[in-house]
Every structure is written in C-alpha cells, then in structure tokens.
C-alpha positions in Angstrom: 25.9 -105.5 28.1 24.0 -108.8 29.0 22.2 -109.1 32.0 21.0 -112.5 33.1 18.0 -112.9 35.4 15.6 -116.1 36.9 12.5 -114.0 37.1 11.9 -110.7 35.0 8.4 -108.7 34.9 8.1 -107.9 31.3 5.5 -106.2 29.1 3.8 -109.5 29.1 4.0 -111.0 33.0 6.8 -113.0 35.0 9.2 -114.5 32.3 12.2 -117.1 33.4 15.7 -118.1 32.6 16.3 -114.8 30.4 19.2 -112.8 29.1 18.3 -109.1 28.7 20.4 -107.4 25.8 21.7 -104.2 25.7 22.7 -101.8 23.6 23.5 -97.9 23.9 21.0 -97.8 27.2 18.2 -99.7 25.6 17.0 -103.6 25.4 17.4 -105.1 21.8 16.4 -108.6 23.0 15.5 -110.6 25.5 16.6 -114.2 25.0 15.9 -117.6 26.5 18.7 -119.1 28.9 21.9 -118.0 29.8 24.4 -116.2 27.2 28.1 -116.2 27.7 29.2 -112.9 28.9 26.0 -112.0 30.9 26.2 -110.7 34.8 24.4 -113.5 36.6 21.5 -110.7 38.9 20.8 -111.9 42.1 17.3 -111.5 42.3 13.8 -110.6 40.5 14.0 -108.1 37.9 11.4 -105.7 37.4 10.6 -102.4 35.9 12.0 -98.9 37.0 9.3 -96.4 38.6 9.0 -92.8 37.4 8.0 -90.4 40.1 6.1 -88.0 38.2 6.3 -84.9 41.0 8.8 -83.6 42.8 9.7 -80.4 44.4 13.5 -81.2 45.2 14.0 -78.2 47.8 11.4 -79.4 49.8 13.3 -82.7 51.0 15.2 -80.1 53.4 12.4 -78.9 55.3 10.6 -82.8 56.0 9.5 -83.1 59.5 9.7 -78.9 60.0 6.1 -78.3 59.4 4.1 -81.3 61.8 4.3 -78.5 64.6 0.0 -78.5 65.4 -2.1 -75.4 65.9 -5.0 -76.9 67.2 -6.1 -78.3 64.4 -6.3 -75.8 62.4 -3.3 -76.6 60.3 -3.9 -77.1 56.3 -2.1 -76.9 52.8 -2.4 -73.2 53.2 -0.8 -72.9 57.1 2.2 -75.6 55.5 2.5 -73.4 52.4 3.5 -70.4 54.8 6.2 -72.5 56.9 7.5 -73.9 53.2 7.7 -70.1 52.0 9.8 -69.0 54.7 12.1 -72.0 54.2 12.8 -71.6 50.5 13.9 -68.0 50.9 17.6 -69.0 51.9 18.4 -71.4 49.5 21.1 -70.4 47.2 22.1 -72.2 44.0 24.8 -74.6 45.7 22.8 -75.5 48.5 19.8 -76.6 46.0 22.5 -78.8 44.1 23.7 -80.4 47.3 20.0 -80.7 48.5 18.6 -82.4 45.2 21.6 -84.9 44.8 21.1 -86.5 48.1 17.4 -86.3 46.9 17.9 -88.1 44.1 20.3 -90.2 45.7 17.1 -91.6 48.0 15.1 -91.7 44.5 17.3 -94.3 42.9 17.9 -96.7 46.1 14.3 -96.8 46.5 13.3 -98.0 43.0 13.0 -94.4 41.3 14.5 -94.1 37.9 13.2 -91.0 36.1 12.2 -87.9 37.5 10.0 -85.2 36.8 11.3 -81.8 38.7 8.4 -79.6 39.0 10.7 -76.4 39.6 9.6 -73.2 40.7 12.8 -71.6 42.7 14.0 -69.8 39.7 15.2 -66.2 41.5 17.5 -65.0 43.9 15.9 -64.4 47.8 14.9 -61.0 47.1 13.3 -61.9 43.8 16.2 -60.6 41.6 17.0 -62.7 38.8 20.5 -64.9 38.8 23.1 -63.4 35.7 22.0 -66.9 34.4 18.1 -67.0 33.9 18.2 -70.8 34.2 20.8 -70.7 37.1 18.8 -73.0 39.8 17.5 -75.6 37.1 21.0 -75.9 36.1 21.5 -77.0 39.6 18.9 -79.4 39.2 20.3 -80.9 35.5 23.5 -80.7 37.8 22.1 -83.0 40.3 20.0 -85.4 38.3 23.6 -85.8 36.5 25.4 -86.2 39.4 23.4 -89.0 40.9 22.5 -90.8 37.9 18.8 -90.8 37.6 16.8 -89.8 34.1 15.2 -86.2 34.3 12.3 -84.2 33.2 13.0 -80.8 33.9 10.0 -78.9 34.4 9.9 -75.0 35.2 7.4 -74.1 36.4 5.1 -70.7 34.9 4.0 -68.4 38.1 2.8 -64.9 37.8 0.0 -64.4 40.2 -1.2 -65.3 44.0 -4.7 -66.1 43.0 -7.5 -66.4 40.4 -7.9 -63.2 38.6 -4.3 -62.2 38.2 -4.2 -61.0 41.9 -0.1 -59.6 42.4 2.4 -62.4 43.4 3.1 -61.9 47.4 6.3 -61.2 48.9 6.5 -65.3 49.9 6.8 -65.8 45.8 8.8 -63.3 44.2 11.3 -66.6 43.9 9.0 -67.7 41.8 7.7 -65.0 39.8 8.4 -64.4 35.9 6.0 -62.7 32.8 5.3 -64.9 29.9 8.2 -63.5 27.6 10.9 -64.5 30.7 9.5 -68.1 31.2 9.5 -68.6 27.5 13.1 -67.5 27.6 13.5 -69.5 30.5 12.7 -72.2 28.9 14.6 -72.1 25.9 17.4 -71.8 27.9 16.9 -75.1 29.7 16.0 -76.8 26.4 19.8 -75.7 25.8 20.6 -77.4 29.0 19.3 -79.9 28.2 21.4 -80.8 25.5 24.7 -81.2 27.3 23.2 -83.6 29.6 22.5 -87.5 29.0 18.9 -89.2 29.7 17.0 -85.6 30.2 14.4 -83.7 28.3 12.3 -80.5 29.3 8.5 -80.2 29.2 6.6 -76.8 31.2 4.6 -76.9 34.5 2.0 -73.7 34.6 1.7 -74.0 38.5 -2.0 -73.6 39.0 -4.8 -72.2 37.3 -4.8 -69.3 40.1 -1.3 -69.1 39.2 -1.1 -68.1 35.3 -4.2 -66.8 33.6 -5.2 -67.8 29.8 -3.4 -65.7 27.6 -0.3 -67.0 29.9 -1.1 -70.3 29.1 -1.5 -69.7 25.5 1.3 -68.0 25.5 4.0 -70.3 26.9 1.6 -73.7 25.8 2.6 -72.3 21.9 6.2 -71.5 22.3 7.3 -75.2 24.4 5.5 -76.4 21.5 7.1 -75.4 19.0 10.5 -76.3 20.5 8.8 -80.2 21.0 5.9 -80.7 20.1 5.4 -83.7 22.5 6.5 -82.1 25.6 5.2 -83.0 28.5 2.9 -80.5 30.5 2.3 -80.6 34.2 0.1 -78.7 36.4 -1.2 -78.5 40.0 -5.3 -78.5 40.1 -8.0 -79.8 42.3 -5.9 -80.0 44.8 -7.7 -78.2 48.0 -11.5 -77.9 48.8 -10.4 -73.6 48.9 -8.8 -73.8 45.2 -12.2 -75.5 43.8 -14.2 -73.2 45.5 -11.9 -69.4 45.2 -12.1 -71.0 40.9 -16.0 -71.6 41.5 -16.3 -67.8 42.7 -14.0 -66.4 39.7 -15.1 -67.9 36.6 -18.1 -70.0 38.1 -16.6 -73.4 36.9 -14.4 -76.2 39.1 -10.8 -76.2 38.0 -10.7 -78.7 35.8 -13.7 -78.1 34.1 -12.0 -74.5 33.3 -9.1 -76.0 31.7 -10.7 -78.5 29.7 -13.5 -75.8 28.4 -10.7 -73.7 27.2 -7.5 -75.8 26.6 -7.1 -78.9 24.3 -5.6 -80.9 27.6 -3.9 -84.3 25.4 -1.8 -87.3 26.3 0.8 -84.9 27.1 -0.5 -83.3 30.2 -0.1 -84.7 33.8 -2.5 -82.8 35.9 -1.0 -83.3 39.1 -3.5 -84.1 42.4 -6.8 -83.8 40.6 -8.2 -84.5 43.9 -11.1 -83.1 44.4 -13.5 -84.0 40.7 -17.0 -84.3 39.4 -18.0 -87.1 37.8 -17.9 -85.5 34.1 -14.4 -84.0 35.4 -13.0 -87.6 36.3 -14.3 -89.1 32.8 -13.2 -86.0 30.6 -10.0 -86.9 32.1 -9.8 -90.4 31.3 -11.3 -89.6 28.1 -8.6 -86.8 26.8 -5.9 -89.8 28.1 -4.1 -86.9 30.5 -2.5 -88.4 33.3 -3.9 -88.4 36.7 -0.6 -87.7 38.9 -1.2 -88.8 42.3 1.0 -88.4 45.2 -0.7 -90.3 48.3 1.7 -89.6 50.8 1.7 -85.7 50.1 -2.0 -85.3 49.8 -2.1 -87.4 53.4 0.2 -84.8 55.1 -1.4 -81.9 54.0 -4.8 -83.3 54.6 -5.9 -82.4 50.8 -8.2 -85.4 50.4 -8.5 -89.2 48.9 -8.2 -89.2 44.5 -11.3 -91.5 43.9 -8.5 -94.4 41.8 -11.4 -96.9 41.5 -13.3 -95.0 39.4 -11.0 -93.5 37.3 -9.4 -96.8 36.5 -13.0 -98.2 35.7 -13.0 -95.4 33.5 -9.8 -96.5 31.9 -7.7 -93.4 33.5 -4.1 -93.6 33.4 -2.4 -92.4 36.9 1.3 -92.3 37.6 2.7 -91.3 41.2 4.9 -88.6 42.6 6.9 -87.7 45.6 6.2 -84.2 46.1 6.7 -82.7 49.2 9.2 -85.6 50.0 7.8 -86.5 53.6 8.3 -90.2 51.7 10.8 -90.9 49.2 9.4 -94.6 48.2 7.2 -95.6 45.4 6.3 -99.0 47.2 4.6 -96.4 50.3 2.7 -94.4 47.4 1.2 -97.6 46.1 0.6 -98.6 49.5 -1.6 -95.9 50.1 -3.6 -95.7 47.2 -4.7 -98.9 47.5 -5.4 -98.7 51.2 -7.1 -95.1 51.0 -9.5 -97.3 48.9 -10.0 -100.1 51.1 -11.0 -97.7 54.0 -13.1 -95.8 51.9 -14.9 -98.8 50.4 -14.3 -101.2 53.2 -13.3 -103.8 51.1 -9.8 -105.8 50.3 -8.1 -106.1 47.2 -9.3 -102.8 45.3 -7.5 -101.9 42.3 -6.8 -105.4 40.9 -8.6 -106.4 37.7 -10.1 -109.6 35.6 -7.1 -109.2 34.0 -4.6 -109.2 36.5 -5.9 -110.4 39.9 -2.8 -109.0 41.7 -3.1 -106.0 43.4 0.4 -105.4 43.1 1.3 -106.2 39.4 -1.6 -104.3 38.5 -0.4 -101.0 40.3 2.7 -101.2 39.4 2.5 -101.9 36.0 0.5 -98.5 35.6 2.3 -96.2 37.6 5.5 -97.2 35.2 3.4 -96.9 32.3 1.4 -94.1 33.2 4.8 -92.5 34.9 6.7 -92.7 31.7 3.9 -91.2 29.5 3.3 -88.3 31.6 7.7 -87.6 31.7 8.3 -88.5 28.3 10.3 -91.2 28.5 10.4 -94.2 26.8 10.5 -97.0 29.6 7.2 -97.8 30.1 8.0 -101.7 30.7 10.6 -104.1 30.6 10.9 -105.1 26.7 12.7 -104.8 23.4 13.2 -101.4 22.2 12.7 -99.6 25.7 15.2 -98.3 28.2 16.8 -100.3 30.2 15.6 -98.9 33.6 15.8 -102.1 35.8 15.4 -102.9 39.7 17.1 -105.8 41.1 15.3 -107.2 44.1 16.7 -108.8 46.5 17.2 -112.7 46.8 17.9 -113.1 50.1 14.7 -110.6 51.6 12.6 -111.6 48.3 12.8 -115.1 50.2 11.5 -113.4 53.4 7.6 -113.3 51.6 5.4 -115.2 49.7 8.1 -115.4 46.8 6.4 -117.3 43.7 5.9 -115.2 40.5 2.1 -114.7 40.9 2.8 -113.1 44.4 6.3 -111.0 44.2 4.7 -107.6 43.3 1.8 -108.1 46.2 4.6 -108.8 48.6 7.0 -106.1 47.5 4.0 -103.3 48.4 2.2 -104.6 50.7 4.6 -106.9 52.9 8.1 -105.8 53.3 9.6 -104.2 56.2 12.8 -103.1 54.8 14.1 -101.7 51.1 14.5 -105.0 49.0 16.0 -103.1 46.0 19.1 -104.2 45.8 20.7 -103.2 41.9 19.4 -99.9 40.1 19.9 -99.2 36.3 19.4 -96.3 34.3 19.4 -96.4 30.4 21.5 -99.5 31.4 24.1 -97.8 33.6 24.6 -99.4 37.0 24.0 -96.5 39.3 22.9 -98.9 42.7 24.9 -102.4 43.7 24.0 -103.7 46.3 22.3 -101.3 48.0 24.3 -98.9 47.4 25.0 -95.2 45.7 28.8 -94.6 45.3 28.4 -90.9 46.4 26.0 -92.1 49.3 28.3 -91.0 52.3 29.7 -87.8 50.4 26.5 -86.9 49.4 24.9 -87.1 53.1 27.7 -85.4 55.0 27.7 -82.4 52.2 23.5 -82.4 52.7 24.0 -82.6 56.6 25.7 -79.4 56.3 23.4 -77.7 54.4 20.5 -79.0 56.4 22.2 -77.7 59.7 23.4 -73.9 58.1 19.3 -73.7 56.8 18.0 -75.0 59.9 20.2 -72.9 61.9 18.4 -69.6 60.2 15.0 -70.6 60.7 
C-alpha cells in the first residue's frame, strides 16, 4: 500500500510532498513526491492516538448519573449508581455496547485501546462455563470495529485496604489470585486468534488486591511476557489517599513504589492527588502518568499537576474512562486548560522545543499512549504501525491551516470532528467519516441501551 499525503506529522515535525510505504501494517519508508500507485489523501496526516483507559460498559450508562443531591454527590455516590447499572449486562449486550464504543473511538481519532476490564462474572457473581467469557466479548468487539487492543483484566479481591470482603455491588468483579492468573492465561490464548492485540494485567487499586496478590499475579503475567503492560487506578480521590494514609501510614503511591519495582511498563492510571517526591519518583521510574481530564472533571476527583510532571520529564498518555467524552482532542483540551485556570496563564504545556501547545501534547499522548499499551506506534515513521488520521481539507481550511499552527487548531479551535480517514496497522477502517457498521452498530446499541434502561 502507498499512501500519498501534502502535509504529514512525523517523528521529526510537518514533512511535505511524501509517499508513506507500507508493508504487512507497518511503514517501510517514507519517500519524497508522489509514487505511481499511491492513494492521493485528502488532507493532513498525522499520528493515531492511543486512549490508554477505558471501561467499555460504562458508555451505556453516560448522562444516567448527573441527577444532583445537593451537592453532595462524589466518585463514591457515582460508583453506587454505576454498580447497579453493570449488574444486568450479559455477555451479548457488552459486545453490542463495546463495538459501538469502539466505533466512536476510531471516528474520533482513537486507534489503540487499552480495556481496563473488570466485568468478568455473571450478575449473581457466578462464573461464566468460559472463565474469559466477557473479555472475549471485548477481543470480539475490538475485532469487529477494527481498532488495536490491549486487553486488560482487571485483579479485584477486596472493597478496601486491609483485605476488607468484596460487597455485594462487586461480586462481578471478584476472583482469588489462582483464578485471575488462570484468567489471564486464557486471554493470552485469546489473544492469539485475534489480529493487532496483546494482553497486559490491571490490579484495580491498591485497596483492591493486597501484596502477596500483587506478587502473585505481577510474577505469573510475567512470565507469559515479560514486557506486559501493567495498569492500575491510584491517587485518584482525596478518601483513597487518606483510608491508605490510615492503613499502612503511607500515600498510595508512595506504598507501591516502597514495595514494588513500578518500570516503564506500568501506567498508573489518575495519579491525581501526589507529593512532590511521589510526582518525581514517578517521572523517575519512567511509568506512565495516565490521565483522563474529562473523567476526573465529572467525578470531581481533582486537577493532575501536568506542568510539573512534564518539567520533571514525566511521560503522560490519556484515556477515556468513564466515556462521558469519547474524543482525544476534548482530553487535550482540558489538560491544558485545567492548567491555565490553575496558573492563570496561556500557552502552558508547550516547550523551548516546540512552542506549539498542540504539537507538543499530542506528540506525547501518542508516545506516552503507545508505551503505556504496548504498542509500537508511537509516531508516524519507518518501522512503526501505520496508525494514521486523515484530517480533513475542506474544515482544516476553516482554521489557521499552515504547518506550524494545524495541531493548535485541531485542539483548541474546531467545532466539529475534522477526522476524516482512520487506519489501523494500515487497514482503512474510517473514509470519509465514516465506519461501515456505523448504522448497524447504533440501532443494535439503541436496543440494548433501551432493554438496560428500561430495568433501571
């Protein structure tokens, strides 16, 4: 395949007049001019975002949860309406669910995954004949609509720190080390039979596993691949830092770097709420800080403090989460802007470097995004995956469309989607705007949506 573009963002800045080449889903060259046989795109070409966090079965229940209670309403009052919502979800339903999902992903500039997955049971906490039944739902899905995958299960034993019993709201969740291990293994196996996917493990939360858990399932992912990716919720609420504070008298991420070798592997997902040591010991251990703006805004969680980790040299990547925004340019958006009302000053996160704003956060969400999923697309250059966005000419042409300026425009100034062509590992899975199981996909999810909603 040849692909032919005016303007591409490459490892090195805005190139023009190039041919990209490529070969079994990955670029072997990018040439000067245009060579015979190439599609002519019609529009910018830029780099494919990785959304480092998603719980898929949680795009169902958006807008179902912004009922007030006199402002009294937190993580932990969502958590309960979110609890009560999972319990009907049957394996179907979660495949029909996480297409459309993914569906959303790919059209708004999304092109790897990573499915933080923790509805492994049946409703009353009784495992499926197939252990791995609902991520094979999600391997389904991913599949379906086209997008690369990390599938991460997710390891949950316990309500709270100190190995408290699992509630009734989590007995979807629930499995002892010896099952998640299995658990695992089996999705490994899944894995296998599906193109552009690997598996890594999410614990959930420190007050969620304990450490010989962690030891437990840390060694056996390991030695199935020893570079798979880790992922895990912490820092995320004022309560968790202060319920770990009254436990084991240390913060939450000071826990787990005092008694886990955290490495370039790990995403720790949120980190919200850090120290200064904390914030640096992260940068320094090059984890991945996996922020998700517009989830921590809805649930009120607090602001990540991105200047300073960046000045440390941190590497972040973003996520969708809960879902209430499916759109990487939003997430951007609002880790810039969180900083700009913090700091009351413009232009933030931009560098000596690379004065724009936008090129700057891009560029390290895709390459933090791919390091923290596994997946080797971290820019647009020979010997990566081709995981390309097309923008579009016509509403590229609407802003400030020179080089130097299309990334700042693309986040911070357009009104309406401007990705226009999608590819994954070089396969055309967006033209135009469009998904070719778009309309199935929506009426099948419309269904779902009204027989869940309908039970609530």
């Amino acid at each position: 395949m040849k692909l032919y573009a005016q303007q591409i963002f490459t490892d090195t800045g805005w190139q023009s007049d190039k041919t990209l080449v490529i070969e079994e889903g990955v670029i072997t060259a990018i040439n000067s001019g245009f060579e015979e046989g190439a599609t002519r795109l019609k529009g910018p070409v830029i780099p494919g975002m990785s959304n480092c966090h998603s719980h898929a079965f949680q795009r169902a229940f958006v807008g179902m949860s912004e009922q007030g209670s006199e402002g009294q309403d937190s993580f932990w009052t969502w958590r309960k309406v979110m609890y009560g919502f999972l319990g009907q979800i049957n394996p179907d339903q979660l495949q029909t669910i996480a297409t459309q999902l993914y569906i959303e992903m790919l059209k708004a500039g999304y092109t790897n995954v990573g499915e933080f997955h923790y509805l492994h049971h049946q409703s009353d906490g009784k495992h499926y004949q197939n252990l791995a039944e609902m991520s094979s739902q999600i391997f389904k899905a991913a599949d379906n609509a086209g997008i690369a995958l990390t599938h991460l299960p997710v390891a949950y034993q316990y309500s709270g720190f100190g190995s408290q019993p699992a509630n009734p709201g989590q007995c979807r969740f629930i499995n002892d080390a010896d099952q998640f291990n299995q658990l695992v293994s089996n999705c490994f196996d899944l894995s296998k039979e599906y193109a552009e996917s690997r598996v890594g493990i999410a614990p959930h939360s420190l007050r969620a596993t304990d450490l010989p858990m962690l030891n437990d399932i840390l060694g056996h992912v390991k030695s199935l691949d020893a570079s798979a990716p880790i992922h895990i919720h912490i820092a995320e609420q004022q309560q968790e830092v202060n319920d770990s504070l009254a436990f084991s008298q240390k913060r939450p991420v000071q826990w787990l770097y005092d008694n886990i070798d955290v490495d370039q592997h790990w995403c720790l997902i949120h980190a919200t709420h850090l120290t200064q040591s904390e914030r640096q010991g992260i940068a320094k251990s090059k984890a991945v800080a996996g922020i998700c703006p517009t989830t921590e805004a809805n649930l009120g969680d607090g602001i990540f403090p991105t200047t300073e980790y960046l000045e440390d040299d941190g590497v972040i990547a973003i996520g969708s989460d809960s879902h209430i925004s499916v759109n990487p340019i939003e997430e951007l958006r609002w880790l810039e802007y969180a900083q700009r009302l913090i700091k009351q000053q413009r232009a933030i996160l931009a560098t000596s470097e690379q004065a724009s704003v936008g090129a700057n956060l891009w560029q390290r969400a895709v390459q933090g995004g791919a390091q923290s999923l596994g997946r080797n697309c971290d820019s647009i250059s020979v010997g990566k995956k081709a995981d390309l966005l097309v923008l579009d000419e016509n509403k590229v042409s609407l802003f400030a469309h020179q080089s130097q300026h299309i990334l700042d425009s693309f986040i911070f100034a357009s009104h309406q989607n401007p990705v226009r062509d999608v590819f994954v590992a070089g396969n055309w899975v967006v033209e135009d705007g469009r998904h070719h199981l778009e309309d199935s996909s929506a009426e099948q999810y419309r269904n779902v949506l009204k027989t869940l909603s309908a039970a609530l």
